[in-house]
C-alpha positions as CSV (number, residue, x, y, z in Angstrom):
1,X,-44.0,143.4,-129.9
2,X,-44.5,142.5,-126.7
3,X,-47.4,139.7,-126.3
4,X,-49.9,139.8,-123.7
5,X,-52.0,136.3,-123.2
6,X,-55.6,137.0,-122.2
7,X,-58.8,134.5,-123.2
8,X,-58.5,135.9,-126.3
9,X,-55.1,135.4,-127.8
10,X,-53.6,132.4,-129.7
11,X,-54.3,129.0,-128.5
12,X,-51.0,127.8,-130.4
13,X,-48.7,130.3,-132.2
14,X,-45.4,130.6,-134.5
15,X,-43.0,132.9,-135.3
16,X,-44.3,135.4,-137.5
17,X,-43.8,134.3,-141.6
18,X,-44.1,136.7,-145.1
19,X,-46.5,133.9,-146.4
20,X,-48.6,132.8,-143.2
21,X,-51.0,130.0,-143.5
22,X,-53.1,129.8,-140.8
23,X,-56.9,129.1,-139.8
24,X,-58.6,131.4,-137.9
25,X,-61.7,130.2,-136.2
26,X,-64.6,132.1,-133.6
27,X,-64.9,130.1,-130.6
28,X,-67.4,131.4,-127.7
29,X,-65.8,133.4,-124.7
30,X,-64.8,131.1,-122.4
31,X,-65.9,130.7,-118.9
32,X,-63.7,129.2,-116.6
33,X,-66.3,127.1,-115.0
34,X,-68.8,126.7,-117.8
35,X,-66.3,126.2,-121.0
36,X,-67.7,123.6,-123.2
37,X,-65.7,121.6,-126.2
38,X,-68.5,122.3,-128.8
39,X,-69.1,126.1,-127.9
40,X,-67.8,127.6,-131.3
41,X,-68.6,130.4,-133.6
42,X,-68.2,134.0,-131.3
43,X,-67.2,136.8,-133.1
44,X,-65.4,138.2,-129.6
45,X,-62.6,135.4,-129.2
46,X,-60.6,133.7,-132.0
47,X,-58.4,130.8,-132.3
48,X,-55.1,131.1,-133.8
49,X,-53.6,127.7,-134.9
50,X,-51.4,128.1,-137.7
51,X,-49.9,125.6,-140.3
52,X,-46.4,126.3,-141.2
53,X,-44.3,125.1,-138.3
54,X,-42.5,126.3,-135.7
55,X,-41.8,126.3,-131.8
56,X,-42.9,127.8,-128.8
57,X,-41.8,131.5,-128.7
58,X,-40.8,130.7,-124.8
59,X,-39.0,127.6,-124.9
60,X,-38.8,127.5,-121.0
61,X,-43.2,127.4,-120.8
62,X,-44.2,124.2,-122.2
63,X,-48.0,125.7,-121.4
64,X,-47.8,129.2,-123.2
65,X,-49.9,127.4,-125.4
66,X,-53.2,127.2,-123.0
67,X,-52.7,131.0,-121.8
68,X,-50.3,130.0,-119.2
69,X,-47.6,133.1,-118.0
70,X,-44.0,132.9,-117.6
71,X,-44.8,135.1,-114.1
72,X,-46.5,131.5,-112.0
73,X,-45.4,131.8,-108.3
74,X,-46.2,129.7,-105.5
75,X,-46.1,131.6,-101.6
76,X,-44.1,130.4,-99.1
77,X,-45.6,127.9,-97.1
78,X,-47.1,128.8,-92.8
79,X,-45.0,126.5,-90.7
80,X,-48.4,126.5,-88.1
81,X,-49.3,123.8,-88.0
82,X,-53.3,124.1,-86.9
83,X,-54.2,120.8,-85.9
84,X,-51.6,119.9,-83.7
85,X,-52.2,118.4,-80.3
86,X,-48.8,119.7,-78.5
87,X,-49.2,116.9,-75.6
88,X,-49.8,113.9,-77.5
89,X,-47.4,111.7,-75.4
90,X,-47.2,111.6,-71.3
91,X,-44.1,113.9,-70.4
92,X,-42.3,114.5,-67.4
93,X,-42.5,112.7,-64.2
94,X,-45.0,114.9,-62.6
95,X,-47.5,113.6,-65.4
96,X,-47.0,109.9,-65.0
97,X,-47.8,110.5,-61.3
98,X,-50.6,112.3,-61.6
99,X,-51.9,109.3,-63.7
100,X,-51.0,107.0,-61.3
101,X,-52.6,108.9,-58.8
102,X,-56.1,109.2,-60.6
103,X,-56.5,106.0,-61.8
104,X,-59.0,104.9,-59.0
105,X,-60.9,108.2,-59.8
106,X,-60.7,107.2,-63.1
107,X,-62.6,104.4,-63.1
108,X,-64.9,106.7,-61.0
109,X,-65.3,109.4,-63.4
110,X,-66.0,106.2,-66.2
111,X,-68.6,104.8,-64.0
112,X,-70.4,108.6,-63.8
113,X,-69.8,109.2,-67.2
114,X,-71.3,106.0,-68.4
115,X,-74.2,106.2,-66.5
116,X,-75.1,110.4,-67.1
117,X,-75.3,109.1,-70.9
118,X,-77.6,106.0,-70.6
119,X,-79.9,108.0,-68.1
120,X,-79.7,111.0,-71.0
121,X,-80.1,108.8,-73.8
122,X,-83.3,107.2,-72.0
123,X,-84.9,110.9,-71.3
124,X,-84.1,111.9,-74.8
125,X,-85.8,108.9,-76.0
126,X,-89.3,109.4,-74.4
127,X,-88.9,112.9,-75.4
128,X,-88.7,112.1,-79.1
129,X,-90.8,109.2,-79.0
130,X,-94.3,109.6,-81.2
131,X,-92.6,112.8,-82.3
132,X,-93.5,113.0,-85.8
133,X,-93.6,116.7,-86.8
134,X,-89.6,117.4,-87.0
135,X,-90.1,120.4,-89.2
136,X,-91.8,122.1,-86.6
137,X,-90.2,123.3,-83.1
138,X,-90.7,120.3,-80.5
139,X,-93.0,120.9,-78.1
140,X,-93.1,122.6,-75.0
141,X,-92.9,119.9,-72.6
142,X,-90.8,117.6,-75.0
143,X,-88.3,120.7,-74.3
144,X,-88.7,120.0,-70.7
145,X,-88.0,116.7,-70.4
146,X,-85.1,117.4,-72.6
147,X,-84.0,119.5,-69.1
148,X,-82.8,115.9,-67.9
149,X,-80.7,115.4,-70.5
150,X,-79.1,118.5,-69.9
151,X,-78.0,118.3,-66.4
152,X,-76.9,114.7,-67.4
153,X,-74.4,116.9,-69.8
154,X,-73.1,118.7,-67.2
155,X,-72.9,115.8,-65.5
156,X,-70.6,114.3,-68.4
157,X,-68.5,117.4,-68.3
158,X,-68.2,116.6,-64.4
159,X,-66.7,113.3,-65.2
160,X,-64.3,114.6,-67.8
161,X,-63.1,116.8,-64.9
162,X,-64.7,120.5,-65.6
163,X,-65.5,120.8,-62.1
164,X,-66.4,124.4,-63.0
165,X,-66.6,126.3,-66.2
166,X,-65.4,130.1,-66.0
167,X,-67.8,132.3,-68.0
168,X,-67.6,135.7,-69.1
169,X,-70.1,138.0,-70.4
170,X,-73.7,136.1,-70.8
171,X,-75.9,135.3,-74.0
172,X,-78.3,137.7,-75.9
173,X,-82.1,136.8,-76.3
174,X,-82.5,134.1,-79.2
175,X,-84.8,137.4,-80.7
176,X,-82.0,139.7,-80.8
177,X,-79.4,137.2,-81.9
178,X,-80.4,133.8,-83.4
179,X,-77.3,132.5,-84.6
180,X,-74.2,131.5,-82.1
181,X,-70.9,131.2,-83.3
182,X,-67.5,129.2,-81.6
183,X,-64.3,128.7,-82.2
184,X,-64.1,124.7,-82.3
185,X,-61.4,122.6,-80.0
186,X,-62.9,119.8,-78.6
187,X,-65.8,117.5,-78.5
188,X,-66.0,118.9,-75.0
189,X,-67.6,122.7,-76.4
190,X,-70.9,120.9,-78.0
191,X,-71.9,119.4,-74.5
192,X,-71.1,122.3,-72.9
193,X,-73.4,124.5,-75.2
194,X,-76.0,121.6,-75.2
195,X,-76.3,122.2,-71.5
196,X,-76.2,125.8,-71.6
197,X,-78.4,127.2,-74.3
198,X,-79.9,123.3,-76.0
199,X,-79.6,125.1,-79.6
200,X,-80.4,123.6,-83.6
201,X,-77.2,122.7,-84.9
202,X,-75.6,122.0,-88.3
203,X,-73.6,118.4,-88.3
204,X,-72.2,116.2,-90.5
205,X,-74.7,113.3,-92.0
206,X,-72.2,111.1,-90.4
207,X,-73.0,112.0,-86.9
208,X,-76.9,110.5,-87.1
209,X,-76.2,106.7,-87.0
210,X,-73.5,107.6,-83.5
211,X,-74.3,105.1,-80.3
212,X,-76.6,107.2,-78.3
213,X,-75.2,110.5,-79.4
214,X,-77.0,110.4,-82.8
215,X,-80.3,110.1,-81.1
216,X,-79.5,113.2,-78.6
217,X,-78.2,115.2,-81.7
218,X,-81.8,114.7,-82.8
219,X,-83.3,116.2,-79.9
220,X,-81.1,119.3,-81.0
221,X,-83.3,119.1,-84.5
222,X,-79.7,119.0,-85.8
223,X,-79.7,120.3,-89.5
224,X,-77.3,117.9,-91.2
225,X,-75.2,118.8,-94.6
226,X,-73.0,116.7,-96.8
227,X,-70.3,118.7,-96.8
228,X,-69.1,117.6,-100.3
229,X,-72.6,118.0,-101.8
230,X,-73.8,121.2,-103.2
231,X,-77.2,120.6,-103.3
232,X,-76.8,119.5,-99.3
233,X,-75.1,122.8,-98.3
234,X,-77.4,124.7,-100.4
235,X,-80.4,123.2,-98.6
236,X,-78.3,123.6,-94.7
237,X,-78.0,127.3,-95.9
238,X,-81.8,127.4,-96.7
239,X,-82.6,125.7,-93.1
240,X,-80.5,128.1,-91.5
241,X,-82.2,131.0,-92.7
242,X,-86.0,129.1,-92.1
243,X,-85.0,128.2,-88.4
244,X,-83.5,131.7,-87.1
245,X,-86.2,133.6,-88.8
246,X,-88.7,131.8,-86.4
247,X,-88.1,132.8,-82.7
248,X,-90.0,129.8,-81.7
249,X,-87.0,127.3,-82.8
250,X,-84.2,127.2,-80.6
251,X,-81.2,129.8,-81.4
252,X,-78.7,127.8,-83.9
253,X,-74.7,127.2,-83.0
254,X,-72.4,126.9,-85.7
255,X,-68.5,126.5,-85.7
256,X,-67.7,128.1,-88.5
257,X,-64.3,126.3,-88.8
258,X,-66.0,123.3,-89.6
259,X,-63.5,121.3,-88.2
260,X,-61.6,121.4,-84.6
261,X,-57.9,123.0,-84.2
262,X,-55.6,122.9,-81.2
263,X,-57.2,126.9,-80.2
264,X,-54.1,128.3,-81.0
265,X,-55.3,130.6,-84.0
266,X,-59.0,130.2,-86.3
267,X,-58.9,128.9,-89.6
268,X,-60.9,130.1,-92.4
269,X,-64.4,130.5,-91.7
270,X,-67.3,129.3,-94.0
271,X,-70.2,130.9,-94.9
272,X,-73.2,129.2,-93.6
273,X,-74.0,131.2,-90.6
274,X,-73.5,134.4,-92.4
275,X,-75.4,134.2,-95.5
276,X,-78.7,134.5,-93.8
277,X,-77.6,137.9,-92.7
278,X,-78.7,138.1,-88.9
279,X,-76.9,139.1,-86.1
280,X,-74.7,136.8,-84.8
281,X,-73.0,136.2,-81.3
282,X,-69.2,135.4,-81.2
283,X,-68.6,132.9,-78.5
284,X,-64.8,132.2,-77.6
285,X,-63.7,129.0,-76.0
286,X,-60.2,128.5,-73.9
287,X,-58.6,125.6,-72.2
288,X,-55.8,126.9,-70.3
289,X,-53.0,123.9,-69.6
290,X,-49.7,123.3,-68.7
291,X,-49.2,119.7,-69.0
292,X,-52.0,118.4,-70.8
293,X,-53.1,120.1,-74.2
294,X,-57.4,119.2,-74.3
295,X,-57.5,120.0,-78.2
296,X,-58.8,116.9,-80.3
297,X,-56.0,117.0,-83.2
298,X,-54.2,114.3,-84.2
299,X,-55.5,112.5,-80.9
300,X,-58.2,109.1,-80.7
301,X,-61.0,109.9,-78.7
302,X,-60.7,107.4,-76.2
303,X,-57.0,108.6,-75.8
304,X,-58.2,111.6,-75.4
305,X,-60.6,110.7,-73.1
306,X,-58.4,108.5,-70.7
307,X,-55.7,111.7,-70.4
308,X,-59.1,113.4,-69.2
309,X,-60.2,111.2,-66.5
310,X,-56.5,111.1,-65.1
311,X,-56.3,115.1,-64.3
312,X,-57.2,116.7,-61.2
313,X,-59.1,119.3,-63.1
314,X,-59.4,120.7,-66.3
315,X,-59.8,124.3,-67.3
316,X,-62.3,126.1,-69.5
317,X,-63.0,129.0,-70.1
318,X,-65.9,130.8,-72.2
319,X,-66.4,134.3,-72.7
320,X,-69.6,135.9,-75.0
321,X,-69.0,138.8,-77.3
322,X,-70.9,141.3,-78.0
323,X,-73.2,141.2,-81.0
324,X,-71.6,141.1,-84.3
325,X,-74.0,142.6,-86.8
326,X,-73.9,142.8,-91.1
327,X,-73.4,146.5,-92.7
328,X,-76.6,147.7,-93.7
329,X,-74.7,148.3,-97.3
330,X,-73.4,144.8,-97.3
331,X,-76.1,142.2,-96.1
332,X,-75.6,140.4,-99.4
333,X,-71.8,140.0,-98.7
334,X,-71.2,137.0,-96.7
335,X,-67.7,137.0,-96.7
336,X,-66.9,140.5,-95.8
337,X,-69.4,139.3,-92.5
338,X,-67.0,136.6,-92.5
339,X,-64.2,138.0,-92.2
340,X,-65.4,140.9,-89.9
341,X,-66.9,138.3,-87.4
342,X,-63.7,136.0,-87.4
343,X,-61.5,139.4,-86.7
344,X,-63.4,140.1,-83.7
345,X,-63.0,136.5,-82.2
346,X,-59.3,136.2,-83.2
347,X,-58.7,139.5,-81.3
348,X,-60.2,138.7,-78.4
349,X,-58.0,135.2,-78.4
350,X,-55.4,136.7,-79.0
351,X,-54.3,134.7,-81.7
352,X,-54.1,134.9,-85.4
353,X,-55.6,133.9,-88.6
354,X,-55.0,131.8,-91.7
355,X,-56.2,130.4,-94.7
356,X,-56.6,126.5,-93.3
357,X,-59.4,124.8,-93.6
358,X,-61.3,121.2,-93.1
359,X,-59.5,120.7,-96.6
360,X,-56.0,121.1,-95.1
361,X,-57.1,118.2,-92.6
362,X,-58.0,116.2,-95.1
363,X,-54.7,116.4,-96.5
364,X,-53.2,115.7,-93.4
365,X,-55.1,112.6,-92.8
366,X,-54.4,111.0,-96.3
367,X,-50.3,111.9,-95.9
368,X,-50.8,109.8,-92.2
369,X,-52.6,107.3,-93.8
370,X,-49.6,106.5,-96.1
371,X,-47.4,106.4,-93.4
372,X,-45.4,110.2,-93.9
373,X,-43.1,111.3,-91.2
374,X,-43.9,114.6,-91.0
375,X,-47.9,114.8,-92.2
376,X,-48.6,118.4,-91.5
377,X,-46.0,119.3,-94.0
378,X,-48.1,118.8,-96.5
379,X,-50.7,121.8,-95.5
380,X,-51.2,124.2,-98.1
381,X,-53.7,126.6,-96.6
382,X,-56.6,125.0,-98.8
383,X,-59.0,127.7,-98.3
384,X,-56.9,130.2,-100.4
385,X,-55.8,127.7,-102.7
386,X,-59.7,126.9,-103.4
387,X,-60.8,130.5,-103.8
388,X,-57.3,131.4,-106.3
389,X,-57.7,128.0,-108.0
390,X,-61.3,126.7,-107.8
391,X,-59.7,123.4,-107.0
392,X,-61.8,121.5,-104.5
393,X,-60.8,119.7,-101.4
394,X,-61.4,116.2,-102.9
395,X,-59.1,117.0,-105.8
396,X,-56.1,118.1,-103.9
397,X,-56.3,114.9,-102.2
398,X,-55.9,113.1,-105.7
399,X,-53.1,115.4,-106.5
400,X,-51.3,114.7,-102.7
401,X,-51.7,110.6,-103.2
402,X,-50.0,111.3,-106.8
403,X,-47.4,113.5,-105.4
404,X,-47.0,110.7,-102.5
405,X,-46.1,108.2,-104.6
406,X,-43.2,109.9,-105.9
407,X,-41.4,109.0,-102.4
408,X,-41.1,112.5,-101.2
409,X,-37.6,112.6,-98.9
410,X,-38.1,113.6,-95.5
411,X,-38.1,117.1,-96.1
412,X,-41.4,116.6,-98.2
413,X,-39.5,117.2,-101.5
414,X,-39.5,115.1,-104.8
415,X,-37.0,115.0,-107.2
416,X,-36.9,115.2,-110.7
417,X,-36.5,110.8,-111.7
418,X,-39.2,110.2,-109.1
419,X,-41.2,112.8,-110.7
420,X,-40.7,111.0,-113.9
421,X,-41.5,107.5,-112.9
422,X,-45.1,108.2,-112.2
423,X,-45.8,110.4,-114.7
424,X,-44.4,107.7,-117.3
425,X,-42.3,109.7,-119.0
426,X,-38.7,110.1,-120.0
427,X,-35.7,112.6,-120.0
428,X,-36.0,115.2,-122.6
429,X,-35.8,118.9,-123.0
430,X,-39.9,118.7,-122.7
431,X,-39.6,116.9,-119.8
432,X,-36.9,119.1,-118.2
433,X,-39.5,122.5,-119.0
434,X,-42.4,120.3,-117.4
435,X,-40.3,120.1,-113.8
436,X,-38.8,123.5,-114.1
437,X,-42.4,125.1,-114.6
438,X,-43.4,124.0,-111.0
439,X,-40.1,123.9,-109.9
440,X,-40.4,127.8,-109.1
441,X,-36.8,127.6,-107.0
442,X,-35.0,126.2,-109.4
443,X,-33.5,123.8,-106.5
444,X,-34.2,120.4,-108.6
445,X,-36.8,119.3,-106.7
446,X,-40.2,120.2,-105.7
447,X,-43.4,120.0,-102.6
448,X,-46.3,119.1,-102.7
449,X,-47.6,122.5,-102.3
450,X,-45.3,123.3,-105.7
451,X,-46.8,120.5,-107.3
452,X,-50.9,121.3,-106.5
453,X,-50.6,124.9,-107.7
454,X,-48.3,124.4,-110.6
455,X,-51.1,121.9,-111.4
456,X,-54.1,123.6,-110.5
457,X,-53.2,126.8,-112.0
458,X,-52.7,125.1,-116.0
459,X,-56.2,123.4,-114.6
460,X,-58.0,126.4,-114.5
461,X,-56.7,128.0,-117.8
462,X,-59.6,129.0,-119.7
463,X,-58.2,127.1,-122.9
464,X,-57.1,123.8,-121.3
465,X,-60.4,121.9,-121.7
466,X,-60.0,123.1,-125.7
467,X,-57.1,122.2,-125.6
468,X,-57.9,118.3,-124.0
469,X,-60.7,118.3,-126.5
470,X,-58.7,119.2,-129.6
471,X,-55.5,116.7,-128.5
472,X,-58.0,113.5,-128.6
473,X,-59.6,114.7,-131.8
474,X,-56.1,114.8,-133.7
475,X,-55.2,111.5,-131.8
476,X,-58.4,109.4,-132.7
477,X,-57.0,109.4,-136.1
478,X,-59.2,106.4,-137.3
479,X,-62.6,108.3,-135.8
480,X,-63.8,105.7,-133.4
481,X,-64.0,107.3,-130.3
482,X,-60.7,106.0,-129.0
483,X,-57.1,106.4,-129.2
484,X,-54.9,103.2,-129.5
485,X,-51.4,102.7,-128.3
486,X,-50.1,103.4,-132.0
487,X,-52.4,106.5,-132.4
488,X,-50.7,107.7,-128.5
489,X,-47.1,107.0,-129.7
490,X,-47.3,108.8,-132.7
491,X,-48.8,111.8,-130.9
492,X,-46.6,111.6,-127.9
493,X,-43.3,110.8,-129.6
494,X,-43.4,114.0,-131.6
495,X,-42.9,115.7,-127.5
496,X,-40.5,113.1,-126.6
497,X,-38.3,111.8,-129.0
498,X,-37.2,107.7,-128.9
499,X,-39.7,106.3,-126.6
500,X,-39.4,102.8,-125.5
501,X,-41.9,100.4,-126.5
502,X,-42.2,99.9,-122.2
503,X,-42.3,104.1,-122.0
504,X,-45.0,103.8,-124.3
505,X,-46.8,100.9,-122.7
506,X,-46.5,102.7,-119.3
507,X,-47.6,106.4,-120.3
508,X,-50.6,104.4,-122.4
509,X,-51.9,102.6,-119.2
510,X,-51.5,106.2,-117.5
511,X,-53.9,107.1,-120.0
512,X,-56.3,104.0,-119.8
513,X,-58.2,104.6,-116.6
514,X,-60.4,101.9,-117.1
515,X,-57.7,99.6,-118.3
516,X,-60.0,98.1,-121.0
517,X,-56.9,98.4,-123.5
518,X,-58.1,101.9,-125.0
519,X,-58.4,105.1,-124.2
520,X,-61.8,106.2,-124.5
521,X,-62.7,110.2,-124.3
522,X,-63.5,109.7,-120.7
523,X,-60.1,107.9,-120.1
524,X,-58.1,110.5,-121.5
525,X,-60.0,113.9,-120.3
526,X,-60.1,111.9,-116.4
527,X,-56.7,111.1,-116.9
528,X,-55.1,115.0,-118.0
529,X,-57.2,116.5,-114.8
530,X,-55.8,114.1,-112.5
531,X,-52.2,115.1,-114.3
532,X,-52.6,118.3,-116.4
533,X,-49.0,118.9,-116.6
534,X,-49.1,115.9,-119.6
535,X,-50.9,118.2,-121.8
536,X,-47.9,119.5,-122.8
537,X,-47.4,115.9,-124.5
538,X,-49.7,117.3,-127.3
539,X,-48.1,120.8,-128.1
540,X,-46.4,119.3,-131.3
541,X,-49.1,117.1,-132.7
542,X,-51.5,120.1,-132.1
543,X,-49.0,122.3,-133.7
544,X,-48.1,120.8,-137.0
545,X,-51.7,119.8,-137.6
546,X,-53.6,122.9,-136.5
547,X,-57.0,121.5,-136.3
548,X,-59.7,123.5,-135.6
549,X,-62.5,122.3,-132.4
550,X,-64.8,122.8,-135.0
551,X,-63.7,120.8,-138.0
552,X,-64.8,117.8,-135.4
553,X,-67.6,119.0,-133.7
């Protein structure tokens, strides 16, 4: 009979015997994100472990044991890279002129540029001063004095050498639409919108204790999230909806992207400016070039800056959409307004859409910090990965440090000893089904995205924290809390034969994450998240024991 895994089907299984002895126990349905050890005693879901010996029925899944399928298969990876500034170096002889050329009006547009943001920061500063009441909307003629600010801004955009902005289409009344959304390329677009419609803005904590730019942000009465907190988005989102449902507040701008991209397609969107459920206005931003790419990726600011100064002009463009509003069925469904709202602005760009994110920067920056030759390969569309695996940001940046350190060639691709060496372990057949599992190409070696989803997706198996939960119980075989090295090696050696006492010493400090010579509970469930593929290690000892979560609850 064919078998079909689901929630509810054997956590460990054998081959089917005339005299079975096995232990059947009711455990709680599991829930992927709410699964706890001691939930027990469900009459919907059992837990097969049975006592008379056997293997895996599918010797080439080391993980059939937690649910996993043989059918795992990771996508192709884009080659867009998103962030990518396509003019980072001075090319061509006609550039270096031109820089020659404008270095006097450099030093101009500094001087100009320098002194539009003290005389801003100054009027900014009387107009917040003695203003108390920031839950409120500021004050009429706080508002106006904020005008000098403004003109300073375009002032600033002057300098940076936006002579004159092209516009097309104009902006609806704050009443009809309260929220604004961009596409995000530059520091350049939140000047130009400061200037042109002064609106609330969402910001990162971060941007508050800024030289003179925190305090202006102020002014904006800037809604700042964490965007690693839940509690902090959840309280952004709740500001959102307070501040457009009140037509005396400013109308609030969002770049949905959350981060900036070189304009050449739009990245995932989040939700924040669509869960309230208002109108919203697309606003597209362009900077046509030929020699000098304006998009802030992979590119200093001051860099960035000084390529600025030295051009004759620069070009923007901005062009207002028309009105994007929710369904009238589908209010509640921010992402299908999303997604709807993101279509519209990627077809009037021109351009198209993928499953990036702030995430996939992240990843970026943490491959470049460790010195990789080619950091964008490392990209693995995070957004998707996050909604298929619920894998946050944070951890796939664990995972790409981990990977990292296996000395990836080149190409991005680790092979199978490197893979070994930092995951302690040793050549085996176990070993062997480990690196084939995520090695969907069977080409003996693997990426990084290969690695994350092979990894994410035994993560998110509904039996893996039982599964982590029952392995230390059946390893702490003296009952104090811990596991000792003798307790690990007879647990691990059952997996992989004729271990070294140095294999043993090195998987055991994998496993002591505090490295106060035992592994506690915390040691050992931090250590399988950050590498779930070990928990295949504790197939056998699970197997021939077949205790039960609830003998040791």
């Amino acid at each position: 009979m064919t078998e079909h895994h689901s929630i509810s089907t054997p956590l460990l299984s054998a081959p089917h015997s005339d005299h079975p002895s096995h232990l059947v126990i009711n455990v709680q349905d599991p829930d992927p994100d709410l699964i706890d050890s001691t939930a027990i005693q469900s009459p919907s879901t059992r837990l097969h472990i049975q006592q008379n010996g056997g293997s895996n029925n599918n010797p080439l899944n080391p993980f059939e044991f937690i649910g996993v399928r043989e059918d795992f298969e990771v996508p192709s990876s884009i080659t867009i890279d998103p962030f990518r500034n396509h003019t980072l170096n001075i090319a061509g002889v006609y550039e270096f002129v031109k820089i020659l050329i404008c270095l006097p009006i450099a030093l101009v547009r500094l001087a100009l540029f320098s002194l539009s943001l003290a005389v801003g920061y100054m009027a900014t500063y009387l107009a917040l001063c003695g203003w108390k009441d920031k839950e409120n909307p500021m004050p009429k003629w706080r508002c106006r004095l904020m005008w000098v600010t403004r003109i300073c801004a375009r002032l600033i955009l002057f300098s940076f050498g936006y002579h004159w902005i092209k516009r097309r289409g104009n902006p609806a009344p704050r009443e009809i639409a309260p929220i604004v959304v961009s596409n995000h390329i530059s520091y350049v677009e939140p000047i130009f919108f400061f200037y042109e419609l002064f609106p609330t803005i969402v910001a990162s904590e971060s941007h508050d204790s800024m030289p003179f730019v925190g305090t202006i942000i102020r002014s904006m009465q800037v809604i700042y999230v964490d965007r690693f907190s839940r509690s902090s988005r959840k309280h952004a989102v709740n500001e959102i909806k307070r501040k457009a449902s009140c037509n005396r507040f400013p109308r609030l701008l969002l770049f949905p992207e959350g981060t900036t991209t070189n304009g050449r397609l739009l990245i995932s969107f989040q939700l924040g400016a669509f869960i309230p459920g208002y109108p919203v206005q697309p606003v597209i931003v362009r900077y046509p070039y030929v020699h000098f790419d304006q998009s802030w990726g992979h590119i200093t600011v001051p860099k960035l800056m000084f390529r600025m100064f030295t051009q004759f002009h620069n070009f923007m463009e901005v062009e207002y959409l028309p009105l994007v509003s929710p369904h009238e069925n589908r209010k509640e469904n921010a992402i299908h307004f999303a997604q709807m709202t993101s279509h519209v602005m990627a077809s009037a760009l021109n351009v198209v859409q993928t499953s990036h994110s702030y995430g996939d920067f992240m990843l970026f920056a943490k491959a470049s910090e460790l010195n990789q030759e080619n950091p964008s390969q490392f990209m693995v569309e995070m957004a998707w990965v996050e909604s298929s695996f619920r894998i946050k940001a944070l951890e796939a940046v664990d995972f790409l440090e981990t990977f990292l350190s296996m000395n990836p060639d080149p190409s991005g691709h680790v092979e199978f000893h490197d893979f070994l060496r930092v995951l302690r372990l040793k050549h085996c057949s176990l070993t062997e089904k480990i690196f084939g599992f995520i090695d969907v190409e069977k080409m003996g070696k693997i990426t990084f995205k290969q690695f994350l989803l092979g990894s994410a997706h035994i993560l998110k198996q509904p039996l893996f924290k039982q599964a982590c939960e029952l392995a230390f119980t059946e390893c702490d075989i003296d009952w104090k809390n811990c596991i000792l090295k003798q307790e690990l090696r007879d647990a691990v050696t059952l997996a992989v034969p004729n271990m070294s006492e140095d294999e043993i010493s090195g998987i055991y400090s994998l496993f002591d994450v505090d490295g106060d010579g035992k592994i506690s509970r915390d040691d050992f469930f931090s250590c399988l998240r950050r590498h779930p593929l070990l928990i295949a290690l504790f197939f056998p000892r699970l197997w021939y024991k077949g205790l039960s979560i609830a003998d040791h609850r």
